[in-house]
N, CA, C and O of each residue as an XYZ file, in Angstrom:
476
protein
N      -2.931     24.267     -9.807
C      -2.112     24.118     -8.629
C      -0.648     24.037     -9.050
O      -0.448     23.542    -10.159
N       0.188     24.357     -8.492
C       1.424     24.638     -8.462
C       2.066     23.742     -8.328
O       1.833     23.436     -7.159
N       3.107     22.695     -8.892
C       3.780     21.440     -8.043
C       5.334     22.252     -8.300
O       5.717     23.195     -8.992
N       5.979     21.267     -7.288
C       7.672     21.122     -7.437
C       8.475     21.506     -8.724
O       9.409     22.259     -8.999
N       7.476     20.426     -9.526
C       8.450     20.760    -10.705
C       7.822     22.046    -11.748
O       8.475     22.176    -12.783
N       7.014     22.695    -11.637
C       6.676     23.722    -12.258
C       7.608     25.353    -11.677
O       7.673     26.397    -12.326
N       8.230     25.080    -10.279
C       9.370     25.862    -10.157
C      10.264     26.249    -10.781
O      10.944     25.379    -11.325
N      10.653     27.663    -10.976
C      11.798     28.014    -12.096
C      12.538     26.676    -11.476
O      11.915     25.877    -10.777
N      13.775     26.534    -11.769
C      14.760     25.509    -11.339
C      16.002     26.693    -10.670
O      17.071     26.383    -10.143
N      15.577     27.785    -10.845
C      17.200     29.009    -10.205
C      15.953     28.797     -9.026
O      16.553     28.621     -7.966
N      14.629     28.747     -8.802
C      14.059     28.880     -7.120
C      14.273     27.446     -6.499
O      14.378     27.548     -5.277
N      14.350     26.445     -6.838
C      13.191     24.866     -6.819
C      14.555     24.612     -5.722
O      15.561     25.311     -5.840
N      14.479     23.823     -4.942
C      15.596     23.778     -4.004
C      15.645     21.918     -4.534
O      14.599     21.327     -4.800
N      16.637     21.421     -4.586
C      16.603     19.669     -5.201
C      16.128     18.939     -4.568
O      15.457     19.575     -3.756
N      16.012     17.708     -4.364
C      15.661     16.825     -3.562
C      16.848     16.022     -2.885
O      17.519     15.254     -3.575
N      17.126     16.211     -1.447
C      18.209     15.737     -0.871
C      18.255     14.123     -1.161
O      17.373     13.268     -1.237
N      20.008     14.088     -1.318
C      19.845     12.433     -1.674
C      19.938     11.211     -0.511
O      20.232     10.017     -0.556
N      19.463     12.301      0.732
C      19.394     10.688      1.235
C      17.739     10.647      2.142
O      17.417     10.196      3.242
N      16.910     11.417      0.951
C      15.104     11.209      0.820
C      15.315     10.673     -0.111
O      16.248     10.953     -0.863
N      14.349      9.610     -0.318
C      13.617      8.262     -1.613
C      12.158      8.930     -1.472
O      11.811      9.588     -0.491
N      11.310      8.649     -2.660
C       9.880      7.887     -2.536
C      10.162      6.770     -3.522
O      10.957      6.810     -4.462
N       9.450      5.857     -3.186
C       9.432      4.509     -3.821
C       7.916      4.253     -3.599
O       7.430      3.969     -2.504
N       6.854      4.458     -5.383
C       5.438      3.664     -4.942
C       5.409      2.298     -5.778
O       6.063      2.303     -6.820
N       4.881      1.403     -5.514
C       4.434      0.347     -5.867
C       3.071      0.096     -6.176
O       2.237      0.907     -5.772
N       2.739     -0.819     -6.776
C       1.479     -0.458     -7.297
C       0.980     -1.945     -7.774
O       0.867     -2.202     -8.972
N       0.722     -2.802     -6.862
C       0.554     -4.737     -6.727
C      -1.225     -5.249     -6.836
O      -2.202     -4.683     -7.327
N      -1.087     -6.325     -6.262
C      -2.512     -6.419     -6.518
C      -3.085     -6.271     -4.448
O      -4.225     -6.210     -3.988
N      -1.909     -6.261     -3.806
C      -2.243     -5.524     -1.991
C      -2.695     -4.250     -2.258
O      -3.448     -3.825     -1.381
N      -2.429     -3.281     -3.441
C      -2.630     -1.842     -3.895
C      -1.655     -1.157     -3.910
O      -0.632     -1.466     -4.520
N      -1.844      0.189     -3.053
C      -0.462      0.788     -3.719
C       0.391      1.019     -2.176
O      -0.269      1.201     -1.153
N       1.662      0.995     -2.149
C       2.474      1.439     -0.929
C       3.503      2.189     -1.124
O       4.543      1.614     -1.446
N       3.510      3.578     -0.996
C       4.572      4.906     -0.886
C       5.453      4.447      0.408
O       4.953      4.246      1.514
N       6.747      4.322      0.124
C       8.043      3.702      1.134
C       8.422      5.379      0.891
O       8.487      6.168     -0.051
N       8.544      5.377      1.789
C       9.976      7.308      2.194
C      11.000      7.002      3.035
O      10.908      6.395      4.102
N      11.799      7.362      2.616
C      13.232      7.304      3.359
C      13.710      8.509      3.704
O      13.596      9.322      2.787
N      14.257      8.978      4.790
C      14.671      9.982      5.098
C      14.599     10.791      6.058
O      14.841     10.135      7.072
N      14.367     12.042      6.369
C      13.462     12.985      6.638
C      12.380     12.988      6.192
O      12.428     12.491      5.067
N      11.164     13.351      6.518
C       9.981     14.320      6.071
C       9.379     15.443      6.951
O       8.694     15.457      7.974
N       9.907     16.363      6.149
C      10.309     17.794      7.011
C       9.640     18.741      5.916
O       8.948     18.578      4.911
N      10.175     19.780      6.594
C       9.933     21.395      5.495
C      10.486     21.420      3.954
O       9.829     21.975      3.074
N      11.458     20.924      3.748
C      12.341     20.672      2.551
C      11.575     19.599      1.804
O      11.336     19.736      0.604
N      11.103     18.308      2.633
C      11.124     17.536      1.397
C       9.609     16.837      1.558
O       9.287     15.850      0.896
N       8.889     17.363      2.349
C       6.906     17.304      2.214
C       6.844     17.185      0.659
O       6.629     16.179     -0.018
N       7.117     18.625      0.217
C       6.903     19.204     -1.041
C       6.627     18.107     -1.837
O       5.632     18.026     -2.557
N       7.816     16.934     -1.684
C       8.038     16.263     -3.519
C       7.541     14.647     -2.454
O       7.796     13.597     -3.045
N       6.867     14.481     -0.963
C       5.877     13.668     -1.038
C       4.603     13.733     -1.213
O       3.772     12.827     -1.163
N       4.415     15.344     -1.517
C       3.000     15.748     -1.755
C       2.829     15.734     -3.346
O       1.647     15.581     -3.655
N       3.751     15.862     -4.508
C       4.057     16.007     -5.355
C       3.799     14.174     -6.124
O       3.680     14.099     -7.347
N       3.766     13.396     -5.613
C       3.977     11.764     -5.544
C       2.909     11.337     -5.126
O       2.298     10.523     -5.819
N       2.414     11.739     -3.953
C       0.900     11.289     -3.497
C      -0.163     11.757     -3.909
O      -1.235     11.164     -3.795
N      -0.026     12.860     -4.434
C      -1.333     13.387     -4.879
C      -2.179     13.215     -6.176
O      -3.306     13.621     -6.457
N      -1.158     12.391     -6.960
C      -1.790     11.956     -8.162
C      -2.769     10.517     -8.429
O      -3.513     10.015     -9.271
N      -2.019     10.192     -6.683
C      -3.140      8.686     -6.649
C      -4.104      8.516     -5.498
O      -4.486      7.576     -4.801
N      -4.386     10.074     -5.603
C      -5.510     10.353     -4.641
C      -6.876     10.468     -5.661
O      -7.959     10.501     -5.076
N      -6.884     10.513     -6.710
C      -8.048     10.684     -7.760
C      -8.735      9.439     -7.461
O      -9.951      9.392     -7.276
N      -8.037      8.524     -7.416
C      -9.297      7.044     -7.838
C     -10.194      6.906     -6.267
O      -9.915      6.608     -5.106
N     -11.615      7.389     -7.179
C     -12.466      6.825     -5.574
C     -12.184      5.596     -5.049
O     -11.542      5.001     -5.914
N     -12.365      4.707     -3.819
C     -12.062      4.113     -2.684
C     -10.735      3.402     -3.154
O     -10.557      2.184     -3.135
N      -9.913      4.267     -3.541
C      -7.874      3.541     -3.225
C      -7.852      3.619     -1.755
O      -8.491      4.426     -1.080
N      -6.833      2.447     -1.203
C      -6.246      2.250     -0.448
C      -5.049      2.184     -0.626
O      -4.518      1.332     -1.339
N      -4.220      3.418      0.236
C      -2.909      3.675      0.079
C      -2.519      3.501      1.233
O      -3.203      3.784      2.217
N      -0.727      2.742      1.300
C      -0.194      2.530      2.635
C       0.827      3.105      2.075
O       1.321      2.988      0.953
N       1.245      4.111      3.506
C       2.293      4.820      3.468
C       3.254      4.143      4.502
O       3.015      4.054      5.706
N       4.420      3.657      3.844
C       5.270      3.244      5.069
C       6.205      4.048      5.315
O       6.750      4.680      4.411
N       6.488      4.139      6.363
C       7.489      5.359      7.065
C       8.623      4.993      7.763
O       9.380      5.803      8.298
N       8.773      3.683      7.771
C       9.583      2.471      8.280
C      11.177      3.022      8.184
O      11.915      2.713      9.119
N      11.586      3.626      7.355
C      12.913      4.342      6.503
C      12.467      5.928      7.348
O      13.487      6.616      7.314
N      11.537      6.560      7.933
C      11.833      7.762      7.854
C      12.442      7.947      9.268
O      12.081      7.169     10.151
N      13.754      9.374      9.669
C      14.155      8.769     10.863
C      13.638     10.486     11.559
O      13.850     10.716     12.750
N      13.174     11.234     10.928
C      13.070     12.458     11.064
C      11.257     12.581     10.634
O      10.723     11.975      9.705
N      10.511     13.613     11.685
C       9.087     13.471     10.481
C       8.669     15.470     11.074
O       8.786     15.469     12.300
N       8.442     16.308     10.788
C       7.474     17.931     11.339
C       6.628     17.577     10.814
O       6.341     16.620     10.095
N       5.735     19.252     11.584
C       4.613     19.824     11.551
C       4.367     19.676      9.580
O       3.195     19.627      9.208
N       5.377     19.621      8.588
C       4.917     19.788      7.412
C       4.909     18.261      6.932
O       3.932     17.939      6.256
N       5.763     17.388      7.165
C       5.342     16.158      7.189
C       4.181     15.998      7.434
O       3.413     16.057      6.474
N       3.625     15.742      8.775
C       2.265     15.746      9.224
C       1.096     15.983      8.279
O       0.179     15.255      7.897
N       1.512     17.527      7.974
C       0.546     17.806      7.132
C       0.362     17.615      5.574
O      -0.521     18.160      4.912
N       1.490     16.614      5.010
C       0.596     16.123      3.840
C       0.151     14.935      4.153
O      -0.615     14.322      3.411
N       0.678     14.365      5.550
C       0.174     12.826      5.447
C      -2.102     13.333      6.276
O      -3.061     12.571      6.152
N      -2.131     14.763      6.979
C      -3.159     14.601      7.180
C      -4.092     15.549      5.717
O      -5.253     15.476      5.312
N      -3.327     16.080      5.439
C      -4.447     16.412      3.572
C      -4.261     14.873      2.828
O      -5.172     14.543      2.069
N      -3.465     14.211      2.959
C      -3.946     12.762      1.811
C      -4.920     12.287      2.493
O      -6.014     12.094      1.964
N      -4.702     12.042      3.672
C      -6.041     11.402      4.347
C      -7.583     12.105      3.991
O      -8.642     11.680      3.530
N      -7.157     13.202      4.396
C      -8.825     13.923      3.857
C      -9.077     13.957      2.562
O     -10.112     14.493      2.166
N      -8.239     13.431      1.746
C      -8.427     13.578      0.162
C      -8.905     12.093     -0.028
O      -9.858     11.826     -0.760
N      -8.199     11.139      0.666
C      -8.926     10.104      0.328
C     -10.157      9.573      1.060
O     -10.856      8.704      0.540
N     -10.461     10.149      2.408
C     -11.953      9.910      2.932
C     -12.883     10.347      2.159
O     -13.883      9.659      1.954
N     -12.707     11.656      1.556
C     -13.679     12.428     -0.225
C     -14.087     11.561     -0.577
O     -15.304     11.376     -0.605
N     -12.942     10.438     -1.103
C     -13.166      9.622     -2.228
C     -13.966      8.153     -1.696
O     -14.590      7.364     -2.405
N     -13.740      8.087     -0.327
C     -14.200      6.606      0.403
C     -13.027      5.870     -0.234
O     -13.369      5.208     -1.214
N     -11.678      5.814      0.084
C     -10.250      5.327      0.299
C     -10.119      5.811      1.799
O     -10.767      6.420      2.650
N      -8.974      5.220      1.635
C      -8.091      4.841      3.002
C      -6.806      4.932      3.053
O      -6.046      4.357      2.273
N      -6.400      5.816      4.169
C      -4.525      5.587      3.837
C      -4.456      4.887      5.614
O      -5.137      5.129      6.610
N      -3.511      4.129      5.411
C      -2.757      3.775      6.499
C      -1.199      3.645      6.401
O      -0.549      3.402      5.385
N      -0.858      3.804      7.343
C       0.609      4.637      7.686
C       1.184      3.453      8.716
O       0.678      3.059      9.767
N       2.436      3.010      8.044
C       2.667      1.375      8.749
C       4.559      1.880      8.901
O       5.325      2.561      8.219
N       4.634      1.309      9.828
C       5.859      1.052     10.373
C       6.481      2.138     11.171
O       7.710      2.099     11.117
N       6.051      2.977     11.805
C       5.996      4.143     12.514
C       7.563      4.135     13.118
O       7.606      3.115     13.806
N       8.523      4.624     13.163
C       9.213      4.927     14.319
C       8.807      5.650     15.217
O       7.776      6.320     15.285
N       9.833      5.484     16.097
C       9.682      5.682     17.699
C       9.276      7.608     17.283
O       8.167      8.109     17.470
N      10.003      8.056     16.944
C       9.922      9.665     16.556
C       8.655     10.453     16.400
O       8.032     11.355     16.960
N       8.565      9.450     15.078
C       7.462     10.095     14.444
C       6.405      9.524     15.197
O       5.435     10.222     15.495
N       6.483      8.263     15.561
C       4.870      7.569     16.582
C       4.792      8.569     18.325
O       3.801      8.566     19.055
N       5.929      9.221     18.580
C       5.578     10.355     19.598
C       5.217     11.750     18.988
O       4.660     12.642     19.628
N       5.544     11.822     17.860
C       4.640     13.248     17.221
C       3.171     12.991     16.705
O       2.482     13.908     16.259
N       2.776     11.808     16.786
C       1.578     11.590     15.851
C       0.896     11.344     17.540
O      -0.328     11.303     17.663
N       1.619     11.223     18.515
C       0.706     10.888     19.839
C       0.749     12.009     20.490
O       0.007     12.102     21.467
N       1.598     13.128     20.144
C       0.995     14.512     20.716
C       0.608     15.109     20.268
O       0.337     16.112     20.928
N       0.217     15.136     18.860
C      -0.940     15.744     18.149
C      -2.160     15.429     17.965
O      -2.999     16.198     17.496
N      -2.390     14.140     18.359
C      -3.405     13.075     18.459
C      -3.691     12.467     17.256
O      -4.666     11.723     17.150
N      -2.750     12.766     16.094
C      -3.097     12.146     15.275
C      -3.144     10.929     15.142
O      -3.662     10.366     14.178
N      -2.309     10.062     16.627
C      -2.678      8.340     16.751
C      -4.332      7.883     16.620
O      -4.583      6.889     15.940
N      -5.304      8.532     17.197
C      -6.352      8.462     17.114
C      -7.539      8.873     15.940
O      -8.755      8.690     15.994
N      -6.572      9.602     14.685
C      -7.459      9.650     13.503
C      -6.736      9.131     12.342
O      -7.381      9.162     11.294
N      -5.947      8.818     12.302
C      -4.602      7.834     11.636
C      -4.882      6.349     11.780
O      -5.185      5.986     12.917
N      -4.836      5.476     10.878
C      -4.535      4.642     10.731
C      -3.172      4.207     10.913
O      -2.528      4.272      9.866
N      -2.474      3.748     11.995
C      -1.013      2.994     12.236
C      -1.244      1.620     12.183
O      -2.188      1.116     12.792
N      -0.459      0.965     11.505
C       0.121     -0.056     11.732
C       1.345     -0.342     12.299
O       2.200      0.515     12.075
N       1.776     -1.524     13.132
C       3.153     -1.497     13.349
C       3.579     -0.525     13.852
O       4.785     -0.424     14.077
């Protein structure tokens, strides 16, 4: 599989500086904080971050989104492939601190109803 950083670097477009990931990794488990957008541009390098701690069967990962003020259709879709990567495994992601934005895109896609939200 292909990641971010295996891009020539004359194609790889950077990572804007006012997106973070920040994971932690405690004895609550692990929690991915994003700041920013999560859009077309910068899915990429949260899919790039999440996907390596999708291996361990039943992890529980919380994604907080609390910082994000922007979320698309490509957002969406790595937060709904981690989910199916970790139901595989019998893990769990839940997705805590929703803004107003993104908690009306996740309620017209219905993803309120196969998502775990908190907050």
């Amino acid at each position: 599989m292909e990641r971010v950083t295996d891009i020539p670097p004359t194609f790889r477009l950077s990572e804007p500086d006012d997106f973070d990931i920040a994971v932690t990794d405690d004895d609550a488990g692990i929690t991915v904080t994003v700041r920013g957008e999560l859009d077309v541009l910068t899915a990429p390098f949260l899919w790039e971050r999440l996907e390596p701690l999708l291996q361990n069967p039943g992890r529980r990962i919380v994604l907080d989104l609390g910082a994000v003020r922007f979320i698309d259709s490509m957002g969406l879709g790595v937060i709904v492939r981690a989910q199916s990567r970790l139901r595989q495994a019998h893990g769990q992601l839940v997705v805590r601190s929703v803004r107003e934005q993104a908690r009306k895109v996740f309620e017209m896609t219905g993803l309120d109803r196969t998502l775990s939200l908190e907050g």
